[in-house]
N, C-alpha and C positions, 0 to 999 in steps of 0.2 A: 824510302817511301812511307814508311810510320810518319815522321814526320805530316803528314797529310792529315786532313781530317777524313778523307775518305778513302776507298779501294774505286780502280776503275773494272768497272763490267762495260763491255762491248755487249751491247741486247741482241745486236745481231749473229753476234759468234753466239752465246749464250740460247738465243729462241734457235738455233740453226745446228745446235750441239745435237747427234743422235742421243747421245745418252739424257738429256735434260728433253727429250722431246719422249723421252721414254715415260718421264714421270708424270703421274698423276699429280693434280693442286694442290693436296695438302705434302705430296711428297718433296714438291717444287716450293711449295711455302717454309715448308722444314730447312730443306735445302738454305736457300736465302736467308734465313733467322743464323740457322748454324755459321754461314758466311759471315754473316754480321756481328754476333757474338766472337766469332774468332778474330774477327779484326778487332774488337772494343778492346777485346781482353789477352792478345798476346795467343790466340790460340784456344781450342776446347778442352774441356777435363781429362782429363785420362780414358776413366771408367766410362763405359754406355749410362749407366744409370747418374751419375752427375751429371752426364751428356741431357740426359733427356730431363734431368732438375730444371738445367740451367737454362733449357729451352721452352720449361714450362710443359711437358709432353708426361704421360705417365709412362714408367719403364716398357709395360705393356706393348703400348703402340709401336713408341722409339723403336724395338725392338723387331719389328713388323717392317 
């Protein structure tokens, strides 16, 4: 599947997930950024705080 230039999302499994209908928009935008970083890059950092570098987010928030 790497191979691909992309990952598949189903919007409907996805807008119809309870857990994703839980989140708020920035939590749903975090969400999808981290999906998309994990795909570019083989996966996310380890730590929370690289996590939230590499998403652009201050530890602060990410942490919220």
């Amino acid at each position: 599947m790497k191979d691909l230039p992309y990952y598949r999302l189903w919007v409907k499994d996805f807008d119809t997930n309870e857990s994703v209908r839980l989140l708020n928009l920035p939590e749903a935008g975090l969400y999808l950024f981290a999906l998309n970083h994990a795909w570019v890059n083989d996966g996310l950092p380890e730590s929370p705080e690289d996590i939230a570098r590499a998403l652009k987010i201050s530890s602060k928030d990410f942490a919220k």
